[in-house]
Every structure is written in C-alpha cells, then in structure tokens.
C-alpha positions as CSV (number, residue, x, y, z in Angstrom):
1,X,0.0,0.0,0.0
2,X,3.0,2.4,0.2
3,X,3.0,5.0,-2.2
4,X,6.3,6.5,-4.1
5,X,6.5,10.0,-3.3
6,X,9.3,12.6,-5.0
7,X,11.2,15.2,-2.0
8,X,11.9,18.1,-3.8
9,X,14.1,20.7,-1.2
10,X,14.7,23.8,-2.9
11,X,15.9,27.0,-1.8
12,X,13.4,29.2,-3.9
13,X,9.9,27.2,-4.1
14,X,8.2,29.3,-7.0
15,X,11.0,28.0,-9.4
16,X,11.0,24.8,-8.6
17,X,7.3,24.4,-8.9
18,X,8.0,26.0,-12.1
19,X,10.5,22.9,-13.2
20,X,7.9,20.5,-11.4
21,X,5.3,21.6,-13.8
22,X,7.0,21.5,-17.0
23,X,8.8,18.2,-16.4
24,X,5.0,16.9,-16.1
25,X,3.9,18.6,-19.0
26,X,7.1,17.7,-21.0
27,X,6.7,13.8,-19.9
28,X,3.0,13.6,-20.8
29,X,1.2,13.5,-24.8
30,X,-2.1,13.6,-23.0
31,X,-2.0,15.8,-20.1
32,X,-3.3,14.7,-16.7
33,X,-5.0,17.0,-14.2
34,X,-2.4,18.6,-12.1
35,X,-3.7,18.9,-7.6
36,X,-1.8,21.2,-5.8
37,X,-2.3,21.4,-1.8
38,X,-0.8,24.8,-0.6
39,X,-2.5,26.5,2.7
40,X,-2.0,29.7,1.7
41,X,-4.3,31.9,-0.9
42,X,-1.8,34.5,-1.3
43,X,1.1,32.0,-2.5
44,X,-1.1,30.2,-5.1
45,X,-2.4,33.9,-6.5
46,X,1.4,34.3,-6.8
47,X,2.0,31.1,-8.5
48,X,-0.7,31.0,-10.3
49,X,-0.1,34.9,-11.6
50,X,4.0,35.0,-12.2
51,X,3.8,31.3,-14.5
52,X,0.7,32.7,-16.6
53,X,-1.7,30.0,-14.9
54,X,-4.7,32.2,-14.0
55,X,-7.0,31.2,-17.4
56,X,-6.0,27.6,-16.7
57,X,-6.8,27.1,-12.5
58,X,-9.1,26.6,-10.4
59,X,-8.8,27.2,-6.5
60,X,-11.2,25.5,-4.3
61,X,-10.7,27.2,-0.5
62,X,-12.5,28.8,2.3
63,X,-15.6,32.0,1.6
64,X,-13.1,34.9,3.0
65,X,-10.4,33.1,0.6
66,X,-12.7,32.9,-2.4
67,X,-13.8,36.9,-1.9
68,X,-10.1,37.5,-1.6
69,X,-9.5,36.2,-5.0
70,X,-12.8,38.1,-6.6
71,X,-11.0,41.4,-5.5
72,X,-7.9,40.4,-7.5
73,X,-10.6,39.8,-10.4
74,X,-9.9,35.5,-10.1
75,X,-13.2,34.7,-11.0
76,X,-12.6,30.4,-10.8
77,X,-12.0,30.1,-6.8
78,X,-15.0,27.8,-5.4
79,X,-15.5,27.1,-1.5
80,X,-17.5,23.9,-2.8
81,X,-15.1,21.2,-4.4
82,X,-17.5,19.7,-8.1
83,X,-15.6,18.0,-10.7
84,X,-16.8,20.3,-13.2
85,X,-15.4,23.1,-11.6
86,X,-11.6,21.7,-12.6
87,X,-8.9,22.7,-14.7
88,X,-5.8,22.1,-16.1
89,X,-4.2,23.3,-12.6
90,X,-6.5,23.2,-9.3
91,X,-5.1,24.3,-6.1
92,X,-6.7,23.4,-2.8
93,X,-6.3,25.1,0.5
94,X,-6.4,23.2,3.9
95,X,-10.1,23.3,3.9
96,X,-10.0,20.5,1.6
97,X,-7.1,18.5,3.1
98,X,-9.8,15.7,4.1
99,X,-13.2,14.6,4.4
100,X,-13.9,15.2,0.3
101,X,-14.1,12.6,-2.2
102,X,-12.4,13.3,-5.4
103,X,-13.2,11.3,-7.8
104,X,-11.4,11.5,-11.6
105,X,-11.4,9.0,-14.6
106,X,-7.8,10.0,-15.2
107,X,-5.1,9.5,-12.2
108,X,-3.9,13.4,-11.7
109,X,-0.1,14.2,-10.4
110,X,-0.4,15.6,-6.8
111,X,1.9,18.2,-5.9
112,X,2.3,19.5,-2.3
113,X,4.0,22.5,-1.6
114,X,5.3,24.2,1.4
115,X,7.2,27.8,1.9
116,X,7.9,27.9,5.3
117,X,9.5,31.5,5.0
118,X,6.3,33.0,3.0
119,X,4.1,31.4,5.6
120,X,4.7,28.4,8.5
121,X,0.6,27.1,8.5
122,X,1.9,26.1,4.7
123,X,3.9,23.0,6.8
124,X,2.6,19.6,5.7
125,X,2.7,16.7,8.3
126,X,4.0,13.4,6.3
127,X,2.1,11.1,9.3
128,X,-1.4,13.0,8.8
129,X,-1.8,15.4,6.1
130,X,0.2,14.1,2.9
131,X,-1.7,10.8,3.5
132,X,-5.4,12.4,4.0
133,X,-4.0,14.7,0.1
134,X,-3.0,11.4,-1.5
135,X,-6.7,9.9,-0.1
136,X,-8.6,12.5,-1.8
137,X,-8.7,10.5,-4.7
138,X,-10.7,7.3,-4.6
139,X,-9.1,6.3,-8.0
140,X,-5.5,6.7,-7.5
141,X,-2.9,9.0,-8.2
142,X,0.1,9.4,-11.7
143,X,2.6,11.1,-9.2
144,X,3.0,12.2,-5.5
145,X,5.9,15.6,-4.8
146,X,6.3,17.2,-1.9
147,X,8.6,20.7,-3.1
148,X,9.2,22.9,0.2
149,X,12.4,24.7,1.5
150,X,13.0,24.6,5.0
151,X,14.0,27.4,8.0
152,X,17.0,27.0,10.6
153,X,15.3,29.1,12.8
154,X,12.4,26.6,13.4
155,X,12.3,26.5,17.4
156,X,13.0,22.5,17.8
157,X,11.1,20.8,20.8
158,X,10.7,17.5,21.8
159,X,7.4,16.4,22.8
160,X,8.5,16.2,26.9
161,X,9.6,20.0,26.7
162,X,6.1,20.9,24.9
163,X,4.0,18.7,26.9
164,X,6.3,20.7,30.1
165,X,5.4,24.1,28.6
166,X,1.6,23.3,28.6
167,X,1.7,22.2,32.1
168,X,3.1,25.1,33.1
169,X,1.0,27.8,31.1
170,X,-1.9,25.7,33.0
171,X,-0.9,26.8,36.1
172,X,-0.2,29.9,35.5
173,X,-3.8,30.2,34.2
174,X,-5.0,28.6,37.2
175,X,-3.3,30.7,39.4
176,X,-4.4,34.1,37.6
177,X,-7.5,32.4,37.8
178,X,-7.4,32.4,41.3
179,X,-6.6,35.6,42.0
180,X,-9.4,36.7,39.4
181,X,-12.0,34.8,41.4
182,X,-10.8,36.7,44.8
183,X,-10.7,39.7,43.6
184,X,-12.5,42.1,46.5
185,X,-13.5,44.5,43.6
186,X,-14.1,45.3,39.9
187,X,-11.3,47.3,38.7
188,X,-9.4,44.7,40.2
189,X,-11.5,42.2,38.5
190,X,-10.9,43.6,35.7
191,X,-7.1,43.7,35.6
192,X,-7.1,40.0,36.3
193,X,-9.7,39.6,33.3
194,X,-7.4,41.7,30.7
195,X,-4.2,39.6,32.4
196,X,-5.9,36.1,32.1
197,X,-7.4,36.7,28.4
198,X,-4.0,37.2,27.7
199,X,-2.4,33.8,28.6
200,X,-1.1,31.2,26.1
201,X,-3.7,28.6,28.0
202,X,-6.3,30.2,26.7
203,X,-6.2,28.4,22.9
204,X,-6.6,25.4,25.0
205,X,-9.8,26.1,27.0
206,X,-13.6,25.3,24.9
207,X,-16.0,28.2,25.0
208,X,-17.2,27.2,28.6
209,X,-13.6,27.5,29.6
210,X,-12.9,23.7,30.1
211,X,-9.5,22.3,29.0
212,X,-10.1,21.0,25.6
213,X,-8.4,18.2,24.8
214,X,-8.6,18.6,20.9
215,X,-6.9,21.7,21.2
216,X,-3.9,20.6,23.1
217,X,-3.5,17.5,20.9
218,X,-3.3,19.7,17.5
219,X,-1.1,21.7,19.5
220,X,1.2,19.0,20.1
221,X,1.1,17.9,16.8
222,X,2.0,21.3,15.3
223,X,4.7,21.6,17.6
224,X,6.5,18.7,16.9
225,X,5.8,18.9,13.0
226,X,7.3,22.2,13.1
227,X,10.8,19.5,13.9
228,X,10.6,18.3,10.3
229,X,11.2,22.0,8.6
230,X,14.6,22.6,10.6
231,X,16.6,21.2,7.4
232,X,16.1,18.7,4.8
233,X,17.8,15.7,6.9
234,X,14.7,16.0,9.1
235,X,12.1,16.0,6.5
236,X,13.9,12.7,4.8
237,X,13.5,11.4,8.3
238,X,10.0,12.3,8.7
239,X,8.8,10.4,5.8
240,X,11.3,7.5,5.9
241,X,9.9,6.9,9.3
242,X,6.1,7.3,8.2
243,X,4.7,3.5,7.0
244,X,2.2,5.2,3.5
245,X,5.5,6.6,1.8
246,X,8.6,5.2,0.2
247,X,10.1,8.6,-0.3
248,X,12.9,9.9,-2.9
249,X,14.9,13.0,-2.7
250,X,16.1,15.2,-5.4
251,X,17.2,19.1,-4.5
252,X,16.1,22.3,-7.0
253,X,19.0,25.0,-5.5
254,X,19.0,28.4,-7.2
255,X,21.5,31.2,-7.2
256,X,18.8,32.9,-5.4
257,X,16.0,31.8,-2.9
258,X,13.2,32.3,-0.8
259,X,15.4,33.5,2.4
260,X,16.7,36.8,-0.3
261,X,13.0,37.5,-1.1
262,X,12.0,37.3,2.3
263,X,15.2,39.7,3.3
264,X,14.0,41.9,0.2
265,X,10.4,42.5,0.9
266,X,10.9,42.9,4.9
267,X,8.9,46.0,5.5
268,X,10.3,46.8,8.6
269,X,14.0,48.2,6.9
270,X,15.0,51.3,5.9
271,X,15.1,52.1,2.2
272,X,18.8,52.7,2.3
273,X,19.1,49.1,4.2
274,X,16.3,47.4,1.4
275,X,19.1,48.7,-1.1
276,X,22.0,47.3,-0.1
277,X,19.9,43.9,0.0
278,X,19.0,44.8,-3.6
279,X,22.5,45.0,-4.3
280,X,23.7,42.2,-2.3
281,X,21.4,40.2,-4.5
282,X,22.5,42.0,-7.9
283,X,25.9,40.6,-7.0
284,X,25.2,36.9,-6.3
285,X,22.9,37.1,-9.9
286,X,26.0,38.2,-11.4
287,X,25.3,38.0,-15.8
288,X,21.6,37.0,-15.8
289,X,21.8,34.4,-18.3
290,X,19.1,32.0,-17.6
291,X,15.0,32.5,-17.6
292,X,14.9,32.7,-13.8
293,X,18.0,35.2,-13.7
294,X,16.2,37.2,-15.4
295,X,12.9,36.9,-13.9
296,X,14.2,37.2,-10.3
297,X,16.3,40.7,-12.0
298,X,12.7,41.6,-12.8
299,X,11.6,41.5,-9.5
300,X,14.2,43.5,-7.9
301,X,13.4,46.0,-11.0
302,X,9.7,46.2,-9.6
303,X,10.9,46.4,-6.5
304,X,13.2,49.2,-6.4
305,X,14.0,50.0,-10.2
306,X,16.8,53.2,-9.5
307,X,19.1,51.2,-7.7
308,X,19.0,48.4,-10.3
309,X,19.4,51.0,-13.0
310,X,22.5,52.3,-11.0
311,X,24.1,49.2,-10.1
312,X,23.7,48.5,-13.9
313,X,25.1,52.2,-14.6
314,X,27.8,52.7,-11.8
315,X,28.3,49.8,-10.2
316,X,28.2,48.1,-6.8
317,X,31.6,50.0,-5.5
318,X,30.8,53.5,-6.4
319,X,27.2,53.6,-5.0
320,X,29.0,52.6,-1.6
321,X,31.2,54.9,-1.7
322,X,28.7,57.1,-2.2
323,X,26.7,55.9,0.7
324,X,23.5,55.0,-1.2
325,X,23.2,58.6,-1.0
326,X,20.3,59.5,-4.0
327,X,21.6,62.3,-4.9
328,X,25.2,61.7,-5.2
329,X,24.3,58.8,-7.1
330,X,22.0,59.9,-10.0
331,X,25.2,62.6,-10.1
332,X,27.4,59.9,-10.8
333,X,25.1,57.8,-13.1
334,X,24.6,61.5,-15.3
C-alpha cells in the first residue's frame, strides 16, 4: 500500500514548482490534471499569476479566501469542491485537506508544496496530512511531490519539553484564575480579566472554559511537525519513518531563494538598508543568463528600479562609496 512519493528541497519554491510543472507537462502526450495542496491563498495567487496559470486554475478554498480572490478579479476560486469546476491546474487550501471525495477518470499528479519563509501554516505533516491529500482520490494518483524549502530558525522541541510548557501555562492560568475569582472589587476584577485573556492557555480552553483536549493535541502535533522544517535531513526522516511513503529526494537549488526575497520584501527596513539587500542580491545574480536570472532581475526592477538602474550604470563599489546617497548617485550615473 505504500505509495512513491518525490522530495523536492529547494531553496526558492516558485521555481522549482515552475521545473515540477514543465517536467509533467514535457513527460505527458495527454495531459493529466495537475492537484496542488498549498494552505495559503496569497502563495497560489502568486503562483498562479508570475507562471501565466490564471485562465488555466481553479482554486477550491474557504468564503473569505474565495472573496479575496474576486478582488484580485480571479473569477474560478469555489469554496465547494464539483468535478466540473476543474482545470488544467487546481489548487486546494487546507479546507480540503480531508473529508472530500475526489473522484477522476484519469489519475492526476499531486503536488504539495510548502514555503515555510512565505508562511509556517503552509507546513505539511507526512504522518497526517500528505496521507489524507493522497486519499482525496478514490481512484489513485500518476505522481505524488512534496517541493518545500526549510527554515533554521524553526524552534526545535521534543514532545517532553512541549507537553512541560503546557503544564506550566496551566498553572499559571489557574493561578491568575485564582486571584481573578478573589478579587474584592471590579477594577481589580478587571485587571485580572485583561491579564488572564492574555495567557497562552487560553487556545486550549472550549467556549465554557474547560480544558479542551482537541486543542492541546493539534497543539502537540503542530509543535512537533514544526521539527521536520529545521533542514532537509529531518524531513527525509519524517517520511522515511512514516509507514504510507517510500520517499525519494532530489534538491532544485538556485542562485537565489526564498530566504533573499524574504530579506527583500521585509517591510520593517530602511530604504537605504532594502538597497543594499537589492545589491547584495544584484551581486550573487552576477550576468543574468538563464529565464529565472532574469525573472528574479525583474523583480528587484519592480521592486526598487533606481538602484538596479544604477548598479547596472555605476556599479556596486561606487554607490558605496557614495553611501547609497540619492543624490550623489543619480550625479554619478549622469
């Protein structure tokens, strides 16, 4: 019953979903229906927007995902899952990760994808999700990939030190509890109510405020799956360990990856210090050469198109000397 399933670890996820896709459409004289389970709206917009996909997708996810879509003028997003809704390319959000039958005349490929940098509730958990995906369809499945980069900075707990950590945030509830039921009067009442509503405990309590034992499972579970993402060694692991798969690994590593968007697109730097990340980046492209060279020079064009135009004018070394000073730079590039 195992099922052969492809380990892609990549370092920039949009590209190699791009070489995923034509490698199935290259392989194929009839082409299959193409699955893709990705819990996040705004990564398949993205996908489905920068590799030309939107006239041939359908996205079946949650209402509020659906009306996100219609204001980006994506008319083919369903939160009801029919047959005659597909396309070429369908993309399905965590709302569909179970409980819906799926079933096809022809065996589609199955690709899973997770960008841990974009987004962490994009992780996939080989022991329970990737087998509920593959289950979707009662008829069987061509292929089964898995393409997702992975994050160092993952906090890594074993299950003692996160079952440890609930038992603590439960008494520290219980003892803000405690001194929120003796309270002698209301403002203090009130202090204790603003101070309990803010404790981590609280995502384990039902609406009645009993423990809820759901809760603290998926917590668990999330916890430890956030393990597998620390690097690709672990993820290997993961599946190796898990009795559906027989996995294979094969790595898609670019000149440039997810961690330099990420860098790039941090909102929280100055515009001098987005620059030098521009140019850092100009620097490791070097002589954009292939498709994605050029496409990734694009973005940084789009992002920030003067200090492209004078790194490709002046140079890195003169618009340090400069200082990434505006001025003194447009100077130089006249």
């Amino acid at each position: 019953y195992k099922k052969e399933i492809w380990l892609h670890h990549t370092n920039n996820t949009l590209q190699a979903f791009k070489d995923t896709l034509s490698k199935l459409n290259n392989e194929e004289a009839a082409p299959l229906p193409i699955c893709v389970f990705i819990n996040s709206t705004d990564i398949i917009y993205s996908l489905m927007k920068q590799l030309d996909l939107l006239e041939d997708s359908a996205v079946f996810c949650a209402p509020k995902s659906v009306d996100k879509l219609g204001r980006n003028k994506f008319t083919n997003a369903y939160e009801q899952y029919s047959i005659d809704k597909m396309k070429r390319y369908n993309f399905f959000t965590s709302r569909f990760f179970n409980a819906v039958d799926i079933e096809l005349e022809q065996k589609p490929h199955v690709i899973m994808l997770t960008d841990v940098y974009f987004a962490e509730h994009t992780m996939i958990d080989p022991y329970t999700d990737a087998i509920q995906m593959v289950g979707r369809f009662r008829n069987g499945v061509s292929s089964i990939t898995h393409i997702s980069n992975v994050k160092e900075g993952i906090p890594q707990r074993t299950k003692e030190e996160i079952k440890g950590y609930i038992v603590c945030s439960k008494e520290i509830y219980r003892t803000m509890k405690n001194f929120y039921d003796c309270a002698a009067d209301r403002a203090s009442r009130d202090a204790y109510r603003a101070a309990l509503e803010s404790l981590p405990f609280n995502k384990m309590l039902d609406r009645n405020g009993r423990e809820n034992w759901f809760a603290i499972d998926n917590y668990i579970d999330e916890e430890l799956m956030k393990n597998y993402y620390y690097d690709k060694g672990s993820l290997n692991e993961a599946y190796d360990n898990c009795d559906s798969f027989i996995s294979y690994q094969h790595g898609f590593y670019y000149s440039i990856g997810d961690f330099e968007r990420l860098k790039r697109e941090n909102k929280s730097q100055s515009i001098k210090d987005k620059r030098k990340e521009i140019v850092r980046q100009l620097e490791m492209l070097g002589d954009c050469v292939t498709e994605m060279e050029l496409e990734y020079k694009r973005d940084l064009i789009a992002a920030d198109s003067f200090i492209v135009e004078a790194y490709d004018t002046v140079g890195k070394e003169v618009i340090e000397q400069l200082k990434y000073s505006k001025k003194k730079i447009t100077e130089a590039m006249i």
